[in-house]
C-alpha angles and dihedrals in degrees: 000000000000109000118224113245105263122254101219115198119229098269100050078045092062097040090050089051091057087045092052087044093053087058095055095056097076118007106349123098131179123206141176122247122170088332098307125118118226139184129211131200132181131182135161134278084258098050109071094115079067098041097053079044105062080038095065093043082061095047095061080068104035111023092179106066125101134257133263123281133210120227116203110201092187127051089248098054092227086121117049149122127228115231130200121177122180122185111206130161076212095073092066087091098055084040097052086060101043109030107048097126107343129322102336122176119183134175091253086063107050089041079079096062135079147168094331087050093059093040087048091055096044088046087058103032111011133091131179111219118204124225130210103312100005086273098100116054150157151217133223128180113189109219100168089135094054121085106230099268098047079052089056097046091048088053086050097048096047087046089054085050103045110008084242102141111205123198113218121228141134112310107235080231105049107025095191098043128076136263137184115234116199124193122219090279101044089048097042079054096054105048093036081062098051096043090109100051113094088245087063093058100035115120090209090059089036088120089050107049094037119138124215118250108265113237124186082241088059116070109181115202124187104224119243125229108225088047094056123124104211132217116258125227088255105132126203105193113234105185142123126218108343104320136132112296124234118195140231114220128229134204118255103261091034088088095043090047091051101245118158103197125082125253116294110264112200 
């Protein structure tokens, strides 16, 4: 039985517009195509947990749209990506935001988003890497899509959510494009904040929302936003060849000091 398009109200209309936003923060795209709004979603092969997820969350919008496909990219299917694309009038307003010439992410969009939005983008772009006895660990957020100043308001926006304070710096992978570092605390912090959204208890995100074992040596503190000591604009250029910098922040008091590295990472 062929489903009607749905009506949404105004208000479904503007929740599914910060759901499809959040989307577009790590993985998801919209483009325009013959006067039709799509959006477009990739995950791994071991993702699909996530995929039929962000399906279903769709879906409470749009009950009509298909499913998720996988995409093997050998004979075997072992390598692969899933793919979900959705079609909706109701994107032109996400697109509107994003897409006005080219990806373009400003603080008034991302005032709209909260705790999903964050857990959507880690689940994309970020990774937790583990220390010495799981006690020691530390957070990356792969912003390699960003230009340098949409990188710094998204390190601003997820510090005013959760208190998690990123240091920006070159990504390994993209030398030339920016990443958010986050120390132990900063890290403990973050995914302490998203621990009630459905990415941070998905198995098949398990690797990506870990916390690190608790030791009477280790005191985790959750940083605290009127006691913060924010970055100056001091930029150490990190680049090779003539790319994009990408700067090292440093303290307030560093510059004044006259010290040349950037501020210690744990």
């Amino acid at each position: 039985m062929n489903q009607q398009r749905p009506a949404l109200n105004p208000d479904e209309s503007a929740a599914l517009t910060r759901l499809v936003l959040s989307y577009c923060l790590g993985r998801g795209s919209i483009c325009l195509s013959s006067r039709s709004y799509s959006l477009q979603l990739h995950q791994p092969k071991a993702h699909a947990d996530y995929t039929h997820y962000q399906w279903r969350r769709l879906r409470q919008f749009l009950p009509a749209i298909k499913e998720p496909r996988y995409h093997p990219t050998d004979a075997a299917g072992d390598t692969g990506q899933w793919r979900l694309r959705v079609s909706s009038k109701y994107f032109e307003t996400a697109y509107n935001l994003l897409y006005p010439d080219g990806f373009n992410l400003t603080s008034s969009v991302l005032e709209l988003l909260g705790s999903e939005a964050i857990a959507s983008l880690w689940s994309d772009r970020g990774r937790v890497l583990m220390g010495r006895g799981a006690v020691h660990c530390t957070g990356r957020l792969n912003l390699s899509r960003y230009r340098l100043e949409e990188a710094e308001l998204v390190g601003e926006w997820i510090y005013r959510l959760t208190g998690a304070e990123g240091r920006l710096q070159a990504s390994p992978r993209s030398p030339f494009g920016p990443m958010l570092s986050y120390d132990s605390v900063a890290t403990e912090a973050l995914i302490a904040s998203l621990s009630s959204t459905w990415m941070a208890q998905a198995e098949c995100l398990a690797r990506k929302f870990r916390r690190p074992h608790r030791s009477n040596r280790a005191v985790f503190a959750v940083a605290v936003p009127g006691r913060r000591q924010r970055p100056v604009a001091t930029r150490a250029v990190l680049q090779r060849g003539s790319g994009r910098r990408v700067p090292v922040l440093q303290r307030e008091g560093e510059a004044a000091n006259g010290a040349s590295g950037p501020a210690a990472a744990a």
